[in-house]
C-alpha positions as CSV (number, residue, x, y, z in Angstrom):
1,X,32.0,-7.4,-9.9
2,X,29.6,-7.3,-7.2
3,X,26.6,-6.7,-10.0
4,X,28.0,-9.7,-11.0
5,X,27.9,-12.0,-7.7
6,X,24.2,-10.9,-7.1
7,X,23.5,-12.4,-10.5
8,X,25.4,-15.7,-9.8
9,X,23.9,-15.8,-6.3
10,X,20.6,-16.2,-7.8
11,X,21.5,-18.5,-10.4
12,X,22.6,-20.6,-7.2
13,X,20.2,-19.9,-5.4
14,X,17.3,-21.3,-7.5
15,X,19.8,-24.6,-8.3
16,X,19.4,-25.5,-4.6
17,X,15.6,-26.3,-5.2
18,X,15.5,-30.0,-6.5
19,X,12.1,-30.9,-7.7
20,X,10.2,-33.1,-5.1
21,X,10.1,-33.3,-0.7
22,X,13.6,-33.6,0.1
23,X,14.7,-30.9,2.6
24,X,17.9,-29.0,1.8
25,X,21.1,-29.3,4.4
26,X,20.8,-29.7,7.9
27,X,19.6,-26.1,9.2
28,X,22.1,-24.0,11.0
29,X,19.1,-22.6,12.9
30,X,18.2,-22.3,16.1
31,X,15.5,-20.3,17.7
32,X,16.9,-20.8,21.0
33,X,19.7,-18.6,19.6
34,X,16.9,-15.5,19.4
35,X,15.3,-13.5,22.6
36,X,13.3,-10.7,22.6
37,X,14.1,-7.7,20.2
38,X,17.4,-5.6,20.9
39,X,15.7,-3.0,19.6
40,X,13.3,-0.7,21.2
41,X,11.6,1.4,18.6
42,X,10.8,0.0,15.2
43,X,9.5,2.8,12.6
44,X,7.8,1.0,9.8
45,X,8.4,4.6,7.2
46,X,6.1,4.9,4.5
47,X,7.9,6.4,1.2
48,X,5.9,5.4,-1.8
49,X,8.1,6.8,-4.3
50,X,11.1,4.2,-5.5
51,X,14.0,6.9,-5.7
52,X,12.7,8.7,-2.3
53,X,13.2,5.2,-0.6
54,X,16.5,4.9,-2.7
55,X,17.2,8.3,-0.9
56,X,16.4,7.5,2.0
57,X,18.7,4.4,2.7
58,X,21.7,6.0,1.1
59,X,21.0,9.3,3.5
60,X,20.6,7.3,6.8
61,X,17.2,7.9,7.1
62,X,16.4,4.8,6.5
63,X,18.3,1.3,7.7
64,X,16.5,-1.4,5.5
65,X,14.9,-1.0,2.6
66,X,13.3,-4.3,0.9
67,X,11.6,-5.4,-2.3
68,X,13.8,-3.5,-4.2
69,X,12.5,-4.2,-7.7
70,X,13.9,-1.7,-10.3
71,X,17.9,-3.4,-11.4
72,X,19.1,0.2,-11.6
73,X,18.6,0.4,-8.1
74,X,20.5,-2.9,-7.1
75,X,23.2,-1.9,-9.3
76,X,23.2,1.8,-7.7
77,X,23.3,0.1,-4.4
78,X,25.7,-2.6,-5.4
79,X,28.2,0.3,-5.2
80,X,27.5,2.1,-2.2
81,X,30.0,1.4,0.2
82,X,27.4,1.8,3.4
83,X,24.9,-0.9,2.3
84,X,24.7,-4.4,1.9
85,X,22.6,-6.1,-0.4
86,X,20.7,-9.9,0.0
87,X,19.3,-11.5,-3.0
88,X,17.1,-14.9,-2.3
89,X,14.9,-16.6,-4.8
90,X,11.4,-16.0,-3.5
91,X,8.0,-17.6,-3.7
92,X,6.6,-15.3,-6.3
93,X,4.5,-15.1,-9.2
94,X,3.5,-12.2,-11.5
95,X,0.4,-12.6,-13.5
96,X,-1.6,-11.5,-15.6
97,X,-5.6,-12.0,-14.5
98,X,-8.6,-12.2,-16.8
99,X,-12.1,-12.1,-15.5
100,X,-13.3,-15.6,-16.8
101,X,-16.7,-14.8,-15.7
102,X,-18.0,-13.3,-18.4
103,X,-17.1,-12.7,-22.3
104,X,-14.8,-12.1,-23.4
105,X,-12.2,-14.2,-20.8
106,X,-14.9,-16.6,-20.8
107,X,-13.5,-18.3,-24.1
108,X,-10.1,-20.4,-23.6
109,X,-9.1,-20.0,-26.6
110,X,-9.0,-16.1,-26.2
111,X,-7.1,-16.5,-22.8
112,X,-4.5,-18.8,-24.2
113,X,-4.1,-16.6,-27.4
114,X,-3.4,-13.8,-24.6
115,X,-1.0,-15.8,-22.8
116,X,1.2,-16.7,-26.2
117,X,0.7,-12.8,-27.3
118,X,2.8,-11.5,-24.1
119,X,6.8,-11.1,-24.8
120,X,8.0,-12.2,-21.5
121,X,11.5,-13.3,-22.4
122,X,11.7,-9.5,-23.3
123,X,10.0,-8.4,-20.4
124,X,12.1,-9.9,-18.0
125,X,15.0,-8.8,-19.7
126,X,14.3,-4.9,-20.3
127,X,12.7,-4.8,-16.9
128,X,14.2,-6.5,-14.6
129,X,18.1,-7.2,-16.0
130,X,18.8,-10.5,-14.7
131,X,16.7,-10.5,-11.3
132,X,13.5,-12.2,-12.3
133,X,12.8,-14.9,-14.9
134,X,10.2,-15.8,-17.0
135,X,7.0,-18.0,-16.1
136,X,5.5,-20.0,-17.8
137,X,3.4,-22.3,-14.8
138,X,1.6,-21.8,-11.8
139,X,4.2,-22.3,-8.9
140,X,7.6,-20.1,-9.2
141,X,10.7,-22.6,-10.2
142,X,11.9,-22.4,-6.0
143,X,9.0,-24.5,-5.3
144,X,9.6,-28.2,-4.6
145,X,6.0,-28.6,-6.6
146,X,7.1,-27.0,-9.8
147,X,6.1,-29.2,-12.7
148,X,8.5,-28.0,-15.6
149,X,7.0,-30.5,-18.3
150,X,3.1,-28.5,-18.1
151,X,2.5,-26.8,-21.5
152,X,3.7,-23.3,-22.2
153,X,2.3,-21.0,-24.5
154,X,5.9,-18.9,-25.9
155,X,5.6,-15.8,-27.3
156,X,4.1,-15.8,-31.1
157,X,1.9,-13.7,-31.7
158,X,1.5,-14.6,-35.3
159,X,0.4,-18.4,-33.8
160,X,-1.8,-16.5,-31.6
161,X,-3.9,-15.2,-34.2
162,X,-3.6,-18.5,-36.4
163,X,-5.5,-20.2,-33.3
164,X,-8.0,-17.5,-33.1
165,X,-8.6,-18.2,-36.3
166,X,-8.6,-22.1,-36.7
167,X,-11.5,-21.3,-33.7
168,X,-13.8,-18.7,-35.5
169,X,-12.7,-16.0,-34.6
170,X,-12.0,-12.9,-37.5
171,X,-11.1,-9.4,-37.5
172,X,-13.4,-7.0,-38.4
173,X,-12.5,-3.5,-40.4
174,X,-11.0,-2.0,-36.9
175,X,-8.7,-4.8,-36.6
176,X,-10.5,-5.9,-33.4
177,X,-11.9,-9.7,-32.8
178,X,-15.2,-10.7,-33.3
179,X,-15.9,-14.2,-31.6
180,X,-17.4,-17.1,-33.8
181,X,-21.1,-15.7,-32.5
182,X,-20.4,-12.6,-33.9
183,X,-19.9,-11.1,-30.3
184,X,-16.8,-8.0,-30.8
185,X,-14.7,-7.4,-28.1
186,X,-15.5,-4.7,-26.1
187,X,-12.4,-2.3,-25.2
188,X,-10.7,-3.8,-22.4
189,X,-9.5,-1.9,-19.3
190,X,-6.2,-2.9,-17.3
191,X,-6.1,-2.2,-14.0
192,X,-2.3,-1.5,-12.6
193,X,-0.4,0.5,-9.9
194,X,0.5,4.5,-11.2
195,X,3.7,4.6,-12.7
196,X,4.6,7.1,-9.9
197,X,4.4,4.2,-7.0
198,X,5.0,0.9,-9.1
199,X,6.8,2.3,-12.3
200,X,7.9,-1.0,-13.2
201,X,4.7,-2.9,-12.9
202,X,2.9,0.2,-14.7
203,X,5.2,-0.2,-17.6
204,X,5.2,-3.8,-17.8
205,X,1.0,-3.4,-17.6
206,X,1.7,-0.9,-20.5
207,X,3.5,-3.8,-22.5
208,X,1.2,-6.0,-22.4
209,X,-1.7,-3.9,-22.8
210,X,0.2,-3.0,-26.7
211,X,0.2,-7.1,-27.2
212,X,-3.1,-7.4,-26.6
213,X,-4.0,-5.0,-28.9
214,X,-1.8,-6.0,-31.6
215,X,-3.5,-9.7,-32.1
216,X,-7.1,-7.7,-31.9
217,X,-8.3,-7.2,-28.3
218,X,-8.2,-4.0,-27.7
219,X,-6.4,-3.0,-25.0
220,X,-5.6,0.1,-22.2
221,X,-4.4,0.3,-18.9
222,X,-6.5,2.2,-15.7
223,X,-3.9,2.9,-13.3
224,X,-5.0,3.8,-10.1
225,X,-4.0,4.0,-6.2
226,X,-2.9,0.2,-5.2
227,X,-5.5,0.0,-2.5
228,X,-8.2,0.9,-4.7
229,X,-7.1,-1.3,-6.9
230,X,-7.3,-4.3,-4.8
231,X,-10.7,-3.3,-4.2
232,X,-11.4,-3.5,-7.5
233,X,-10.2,-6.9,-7.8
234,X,-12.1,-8.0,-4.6
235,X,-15.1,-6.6,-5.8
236,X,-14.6,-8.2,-9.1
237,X,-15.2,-5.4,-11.1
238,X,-12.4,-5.7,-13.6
239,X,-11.6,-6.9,-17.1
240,X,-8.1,-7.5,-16.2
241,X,-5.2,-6.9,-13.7
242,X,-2.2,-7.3,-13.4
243,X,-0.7,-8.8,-9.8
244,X,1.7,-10.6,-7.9
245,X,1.2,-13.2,-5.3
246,X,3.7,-14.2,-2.6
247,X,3.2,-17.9,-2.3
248,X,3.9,-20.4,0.2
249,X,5.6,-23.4,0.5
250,X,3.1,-25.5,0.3
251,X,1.5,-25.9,-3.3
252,X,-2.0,-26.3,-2.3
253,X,-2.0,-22.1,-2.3
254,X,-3.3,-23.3,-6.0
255,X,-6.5,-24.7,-3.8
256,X,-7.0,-21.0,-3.0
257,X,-6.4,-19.1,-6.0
258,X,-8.2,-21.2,-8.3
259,X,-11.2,-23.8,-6.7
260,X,-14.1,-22.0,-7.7
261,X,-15.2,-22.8,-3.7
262,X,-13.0,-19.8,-3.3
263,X,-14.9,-17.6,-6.2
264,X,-16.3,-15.8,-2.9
265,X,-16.6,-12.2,-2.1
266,X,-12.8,-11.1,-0.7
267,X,-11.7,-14.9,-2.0
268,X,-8.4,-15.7,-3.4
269,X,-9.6,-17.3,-6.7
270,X,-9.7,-13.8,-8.1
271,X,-9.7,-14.3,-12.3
272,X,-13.1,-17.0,-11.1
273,X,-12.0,-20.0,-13.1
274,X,-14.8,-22.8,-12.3
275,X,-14.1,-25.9,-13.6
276,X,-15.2,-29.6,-12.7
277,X,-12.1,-31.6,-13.2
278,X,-10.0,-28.7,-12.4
279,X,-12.0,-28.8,-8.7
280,X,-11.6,-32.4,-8.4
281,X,-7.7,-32.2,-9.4
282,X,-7.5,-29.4,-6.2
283,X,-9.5,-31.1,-4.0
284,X,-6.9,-34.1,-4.4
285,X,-4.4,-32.1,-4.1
286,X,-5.8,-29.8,-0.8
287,X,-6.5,-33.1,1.0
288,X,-3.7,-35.3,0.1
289,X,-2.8,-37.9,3.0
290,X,1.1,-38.0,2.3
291,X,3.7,-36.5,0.2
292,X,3.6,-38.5,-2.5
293,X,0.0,-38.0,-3.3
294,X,0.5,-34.3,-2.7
295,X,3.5,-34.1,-5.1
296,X,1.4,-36.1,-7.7
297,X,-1.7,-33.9,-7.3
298,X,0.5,-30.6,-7.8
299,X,2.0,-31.7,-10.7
300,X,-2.0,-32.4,-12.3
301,X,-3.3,-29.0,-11.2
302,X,-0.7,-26.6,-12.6
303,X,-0.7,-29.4,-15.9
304,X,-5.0,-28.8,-15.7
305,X,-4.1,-24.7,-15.1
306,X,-1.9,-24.3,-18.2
307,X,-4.6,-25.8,-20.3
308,X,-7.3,-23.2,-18.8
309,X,-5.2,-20.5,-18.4
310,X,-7.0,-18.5,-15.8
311,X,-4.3,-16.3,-16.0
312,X,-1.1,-15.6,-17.5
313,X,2.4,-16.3,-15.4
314,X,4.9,-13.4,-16.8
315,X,7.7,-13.9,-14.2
316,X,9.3,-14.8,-10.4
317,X,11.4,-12.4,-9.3
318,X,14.5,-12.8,-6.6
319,X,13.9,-10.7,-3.8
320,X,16.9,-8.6,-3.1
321,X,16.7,-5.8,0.0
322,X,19.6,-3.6,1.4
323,X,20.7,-3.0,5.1
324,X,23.3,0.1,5.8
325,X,26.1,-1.9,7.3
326,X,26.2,0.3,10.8
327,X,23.7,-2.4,11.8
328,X,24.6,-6.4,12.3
329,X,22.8,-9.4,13.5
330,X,21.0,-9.5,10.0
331,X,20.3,-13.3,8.9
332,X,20.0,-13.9,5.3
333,X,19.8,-17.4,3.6
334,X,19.3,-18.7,0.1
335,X,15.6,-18.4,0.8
336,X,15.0,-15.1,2.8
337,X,16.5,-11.9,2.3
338,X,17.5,-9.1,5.2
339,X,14.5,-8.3,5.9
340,X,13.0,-10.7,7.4
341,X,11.8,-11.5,11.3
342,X,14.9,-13.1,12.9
343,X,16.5,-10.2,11.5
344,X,14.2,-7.7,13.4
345,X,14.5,-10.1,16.5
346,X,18.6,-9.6,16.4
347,X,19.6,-6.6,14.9
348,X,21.2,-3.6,16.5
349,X,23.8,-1.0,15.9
350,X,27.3,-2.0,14.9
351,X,29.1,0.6,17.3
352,X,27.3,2.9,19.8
353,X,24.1,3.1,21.5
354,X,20.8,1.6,20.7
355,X,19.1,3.6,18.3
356,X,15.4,3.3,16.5
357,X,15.6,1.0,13.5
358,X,13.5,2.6,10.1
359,X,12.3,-0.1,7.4
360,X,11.0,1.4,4.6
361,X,7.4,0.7,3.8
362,X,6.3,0.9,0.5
363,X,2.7,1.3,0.3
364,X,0.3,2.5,3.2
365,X,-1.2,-0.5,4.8
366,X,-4.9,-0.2,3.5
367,X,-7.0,-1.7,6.9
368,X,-4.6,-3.6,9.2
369,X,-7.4,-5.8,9.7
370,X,-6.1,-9.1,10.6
371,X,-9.1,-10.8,9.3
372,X,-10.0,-9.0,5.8
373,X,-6.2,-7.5,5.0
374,X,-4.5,-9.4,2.1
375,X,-2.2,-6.8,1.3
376,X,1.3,-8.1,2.0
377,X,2.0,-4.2,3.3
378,X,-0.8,-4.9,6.3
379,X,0.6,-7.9,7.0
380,X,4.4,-6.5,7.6
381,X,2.8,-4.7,10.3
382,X,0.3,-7.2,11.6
383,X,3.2,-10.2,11.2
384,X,4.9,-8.5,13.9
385,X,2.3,-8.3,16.4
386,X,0.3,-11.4,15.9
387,X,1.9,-14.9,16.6
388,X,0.8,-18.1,15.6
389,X,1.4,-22.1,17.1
390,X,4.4,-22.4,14.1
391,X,6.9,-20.9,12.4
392,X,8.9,-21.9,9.3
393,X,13.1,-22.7,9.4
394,X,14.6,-20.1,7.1
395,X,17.0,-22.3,5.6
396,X,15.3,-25.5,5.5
397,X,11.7,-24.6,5.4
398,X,10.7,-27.0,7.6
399,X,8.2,-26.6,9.8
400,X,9.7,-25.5,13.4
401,X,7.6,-24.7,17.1
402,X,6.8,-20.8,17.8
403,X,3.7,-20.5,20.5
404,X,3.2,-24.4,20.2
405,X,6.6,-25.8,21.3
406,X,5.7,-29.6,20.0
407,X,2.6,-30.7,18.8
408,X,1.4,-34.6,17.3
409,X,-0.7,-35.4,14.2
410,X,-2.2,-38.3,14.4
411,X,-5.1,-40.1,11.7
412,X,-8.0,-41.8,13.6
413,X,-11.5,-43.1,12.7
414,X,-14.2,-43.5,15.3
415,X,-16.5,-45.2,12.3
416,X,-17.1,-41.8,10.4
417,X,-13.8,-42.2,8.5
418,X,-10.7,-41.4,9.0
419,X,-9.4,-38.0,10.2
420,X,-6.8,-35.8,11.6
421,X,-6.0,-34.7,14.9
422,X,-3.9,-32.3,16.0
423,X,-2.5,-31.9,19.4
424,X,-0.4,-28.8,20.2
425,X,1.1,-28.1,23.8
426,X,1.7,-24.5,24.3
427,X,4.8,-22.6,25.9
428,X,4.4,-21.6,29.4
429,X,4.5,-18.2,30.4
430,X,3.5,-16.5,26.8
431,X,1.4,-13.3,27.5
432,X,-0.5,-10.9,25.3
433,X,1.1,-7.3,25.3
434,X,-1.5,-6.0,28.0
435,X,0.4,-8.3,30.1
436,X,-2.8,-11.3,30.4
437,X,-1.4,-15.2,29.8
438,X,-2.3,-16.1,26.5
439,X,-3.8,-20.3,26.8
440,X,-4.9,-22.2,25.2
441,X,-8.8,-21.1,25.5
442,X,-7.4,-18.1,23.2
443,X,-6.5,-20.2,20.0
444,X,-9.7,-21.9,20.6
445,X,-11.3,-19.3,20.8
446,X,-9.7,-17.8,17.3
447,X,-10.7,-20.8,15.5
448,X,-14.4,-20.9,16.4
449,X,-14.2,-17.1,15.6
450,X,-13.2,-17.9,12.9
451,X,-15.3,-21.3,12.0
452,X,-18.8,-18.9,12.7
453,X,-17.8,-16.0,10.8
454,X,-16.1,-17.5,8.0
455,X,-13.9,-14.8,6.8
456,X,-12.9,-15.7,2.5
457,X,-9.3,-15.0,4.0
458,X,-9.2,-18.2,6.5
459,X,-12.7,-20.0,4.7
460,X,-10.2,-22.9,3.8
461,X,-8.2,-23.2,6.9
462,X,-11.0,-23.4,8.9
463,X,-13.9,-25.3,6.8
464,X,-12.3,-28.6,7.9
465,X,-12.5,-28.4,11.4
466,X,-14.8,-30.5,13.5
467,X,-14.1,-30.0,17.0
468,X,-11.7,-27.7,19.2
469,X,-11.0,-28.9,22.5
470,X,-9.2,-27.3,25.2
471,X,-7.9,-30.2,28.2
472,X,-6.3,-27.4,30.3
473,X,-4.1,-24.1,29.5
474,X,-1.5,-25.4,27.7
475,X,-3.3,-28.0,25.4
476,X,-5.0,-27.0,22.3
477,X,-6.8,-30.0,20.5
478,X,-8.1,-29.5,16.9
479,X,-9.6,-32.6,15.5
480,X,-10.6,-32.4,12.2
481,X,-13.1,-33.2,9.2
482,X,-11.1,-35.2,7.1
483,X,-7.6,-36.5,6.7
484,X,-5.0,-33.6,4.7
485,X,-1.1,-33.5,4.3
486,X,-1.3,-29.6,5.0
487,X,-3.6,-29.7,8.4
488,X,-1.1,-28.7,10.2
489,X,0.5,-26.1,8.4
490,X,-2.8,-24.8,7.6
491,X,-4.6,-24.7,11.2
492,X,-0.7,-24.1,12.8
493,X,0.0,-21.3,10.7
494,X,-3.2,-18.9,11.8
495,X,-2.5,-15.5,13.5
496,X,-3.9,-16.4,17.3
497,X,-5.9,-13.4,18.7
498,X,-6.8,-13.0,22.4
499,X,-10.2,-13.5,23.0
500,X,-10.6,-11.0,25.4
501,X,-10.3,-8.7,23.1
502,X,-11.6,-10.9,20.0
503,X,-15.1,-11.6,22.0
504,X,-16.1,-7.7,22.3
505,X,-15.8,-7.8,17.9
506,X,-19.5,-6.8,16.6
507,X,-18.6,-6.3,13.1
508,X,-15.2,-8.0,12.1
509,X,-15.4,-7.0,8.1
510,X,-15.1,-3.0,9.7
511,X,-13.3,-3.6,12.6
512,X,-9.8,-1.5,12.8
513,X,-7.9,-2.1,15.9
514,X,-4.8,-0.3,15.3
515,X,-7.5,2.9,15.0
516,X,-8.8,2.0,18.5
517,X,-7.2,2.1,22.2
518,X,-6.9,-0.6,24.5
519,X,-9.6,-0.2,27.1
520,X,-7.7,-0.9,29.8
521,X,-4.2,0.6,28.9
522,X,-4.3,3.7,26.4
523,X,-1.1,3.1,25.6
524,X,-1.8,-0.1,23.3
525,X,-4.5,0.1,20.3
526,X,-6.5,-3.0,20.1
527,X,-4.6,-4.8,18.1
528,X,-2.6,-6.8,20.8
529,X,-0.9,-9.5,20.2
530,X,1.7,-12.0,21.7
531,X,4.4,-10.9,19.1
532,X,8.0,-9.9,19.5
533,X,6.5,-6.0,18.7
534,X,3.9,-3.9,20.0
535,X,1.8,-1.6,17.8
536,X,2.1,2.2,19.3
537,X,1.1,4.6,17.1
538,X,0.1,4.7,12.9
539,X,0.0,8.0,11.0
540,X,-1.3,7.6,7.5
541,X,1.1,8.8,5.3
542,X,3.6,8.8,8.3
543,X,4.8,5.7,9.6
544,X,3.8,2.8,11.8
545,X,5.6,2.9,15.0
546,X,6.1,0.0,17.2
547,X,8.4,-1.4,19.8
548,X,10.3,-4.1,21.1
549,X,8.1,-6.6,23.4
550,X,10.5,-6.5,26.3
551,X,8.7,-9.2,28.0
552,X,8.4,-11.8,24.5
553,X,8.1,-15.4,25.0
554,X,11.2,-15.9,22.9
555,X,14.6,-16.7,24.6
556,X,13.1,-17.4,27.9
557,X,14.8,-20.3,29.9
């Protein structure tokens, strides 16, 4: 029965996003209901291995485990007595990348032929059991953006070839396409996680490697260790890959992924689609000036996307996680699941003493460097040390204060145009975890880090900035370029850094903070933030410890 509710619960939970900019019920949240963390010691334990993680929760060795991905496990755990299970319908996308840059992905036709050739209906269903659903567009189904009507390319092989066909291409005596030059498709390489560490993704890499080569591209995979994976991919040296992407809220994430102003070194726009109407249809949408426009412009970029299929969508899965139940104060709402950061702000043990909390990290973080990290396993550790001027309402995803505790956008024109201006005014008494005041000077000085180094991870956020002003400690002025619906969200929503620390950064592509001590107190590595935890100690292998920040902003009256 329980396997069952899950199952419902994410049927309803994907009913309660209507298409379009209408927030959901009136939020039941509060962050003046939160304070610092109860608990003192967070261990961050790094078990690659699904059924040692498994182990590890249903032992006690472990109190959260999240991302769980394999149904076996959520049925397993459905029935354990000890845990309890959250299931949320989450901002995520699976795809399938080509490299469009050069032949063969640099024909549509192949690309499309690719897309129609993968059996996701059956995917989704031998994989994943009822806890993920097929793809077929650019934004997962949660998404108020998600344009339903785009064009789809549904498994059929058999129409797959007849295209490749109607376009020139034929078959030569190894059953392998030959373009209408007479160029042969090289043997293609797919680059996935080992089946040992992501035996679902491996096997679903595995899949679609056979449907490749059954309409004529030939077709293996190259697993290989997740970080040096993603190397790979940033490198761009790669045929194909499969990957997922946690998205946002906001649809112009399709700005990053696929303007080919992001085809960059370390940039987002990974599979290099470049595409003139495709830029203009994403530059609309990255600097609409109101909702409407916004909502119109993401329904013409993913309509644009499925017709140049950059990549294949395969499925959105629900995120479900697991909490042993000798802990409370977990939140969980339609759109987050246990695991999230209110959760770590509140939680502590249902009977008895304070105890350390363990959360199960899945992969080793592979640089915890706040400005070159893009692995979602750097930034659950970096997320918890590093604040930023907003935060986002777990039930309503609204935009809510966090360092900034108000803030105004206005549009002006001073005869250049119009443009936006942001003015944020800071909470008093925030301090970094070496105990200095954190100002206004130290967002300031974040963003012009940012605006001279230009790092491919915060290019975008920080391109449009003209002018950062600082009136006195607790005012922060960003006025900007040009006039954009996600300004705020998009300059709000950086990680502030002090600069005390941030001005003494020679080299910020190598820098490693969490591998270097505070000069002034050894007890702290470099990376210091303002954060509700404080970064102690990282083994590799091991674990990342950290610890409550006793003296956090939050909860202060």
């Amino acid at each position: 029965m329980r396997r069952l509710l899950l199952r419902l619960a994410a049927i309803a939970a994907l009913s309660l996003a209507a298409p379009g900019l209408t927030a959901g019920a009136a939020s039941r949240f509060s962050i003046e209901d939160y304070s610092a963390p109860k608990v003192k010691d967070l261990y961050l334990v790094i078990i690659r291995d699904p059924d040692a993680q498994l182990m590890a929760l249903q032992n006690g060795q472990a109190d959260i485990l999240g991302d769980i991905q394999r149904p076996v496990d959520v049925d397993r755990l459905a029935d354990d007595p000890n845990v309890n299970l959250s299931l949320a319908a989450g901002f995520h996308g699976f795809f399938l990348g080509f490299n469009n840059r050069s032949f063969p992905w640099d024909r549509v036709e192949l690309r499309r032929a690719a897309w129609q050739a993968l059996p996701r209906e059956q995917i989704v269903r031998d994989l994943f059991a009822g806890y993920a659903e097929p793809l077929s567009t650019f934004l997962p189904h949660v998404s108020p953006y998600y344009e339903p009507s785009v064009r789809a390319y549904p498994y059929d092989p058999d129409a797959a070839r007849r295209s490749l066909a109607d376009a020139g291409w034929t078959l030569d005596g190894d059953g392998v396409l030959v373009s209408p030059d007479g160029s042969r498709v090289p043997a293609q390489k797919l680059l996935c996680p080992t089946a040992s560490v992501a035996p679902t993704t491996a096997e679903l890499a595995s899949r679609a490697a056979d449907a490749l080569s059954a309409i004529g591209i030939p077709t293996s995979t190259e697993p290989m260790d997740f970080s040096a994976m993603l190397s790979r991919i940033d490198e761009r040296d790669f045929q194909m890959y499969v990957l997922a992407w946690q998205m946002t809220r906001d649809p112009d994430s399709l700005y990053a992924l696929y303007s080919s102003k992001m085809d960059i070194p370390g940039g987002s726009n990974l599979p290099g689609i470049s595409n003139p109407e495709l830029d203009a249809v994403l530059n609309r949408l990255r600097f609409a000036p109101d909702a409407t426009t916004a909502l119109d412009a993401a329904s013409d970029a993913q309509a644009l996307l499925a017709e140049l299929a950059p990549v294949a969508p395969i499925y959105s899965r629900y995120s479900v996680s697991a909490v042993r139940r000798d802990w409370k104060g977990v939140l969980v709402t339609d759109r987050v699941t246990a695991d999230n950061i209110w959760s770590l702000l509140s939680m502590e043990p249902a009977s008895g003493p304070m105890r350390p909390l363990y959360l199960v990290q899945e992969e080793e973080p592979r640089a915890l460097n706040p400005f070159t990290s893009t692995s979602a396993y750097d930034w659950q550790v970096m997320g918890l040390v590093y604040d930023s001027l907003i935060a986002v309402d777990p039930y309503t995803l609204e935009t809510i204060p966090w360092l900034a505790k108000s803030w105004k956008v206005e549009t002006e024109d001073d005869g250049d145009g119009p443009h936006t201006v942001l003015t944020f005014l800071l909470r008093e008494g925030a301090r970094w975890h070496d105990g200095r005041p954190l100002t206004s000077r130290d967002a300031a000085f974040t963003y012009e880090f940012l605006m001279k180094n230009r790092p491919p991870r915060y290019f975008d956020n920080v391109d449009n900035i003209a002018l950062v002003e600082t009136p006195d400690d607790a005012t922060l002025v960003v006025t900007m370029k040009n006039v954009s619906f996600w300004h705020l969200h998009r300059i709000g929503g950086l990680p502030i850094l002090p600069a005390h620390l941030l001005e003494r950064v020679s080299d910020w592509r190598s820098w490693l903070p969490a591998s270097e001590r505070h000069p002034d107190d050894p007890s702290l590595t470099l990376m210091t933030g303002s954060g509700p935890f404080v970064l102690r100690e990282y083994r590799p292998g091991e674990y990342v410890h950290l610890t409550g920040n006793g003296d956090f902003w939050l909860g202060r009256r």
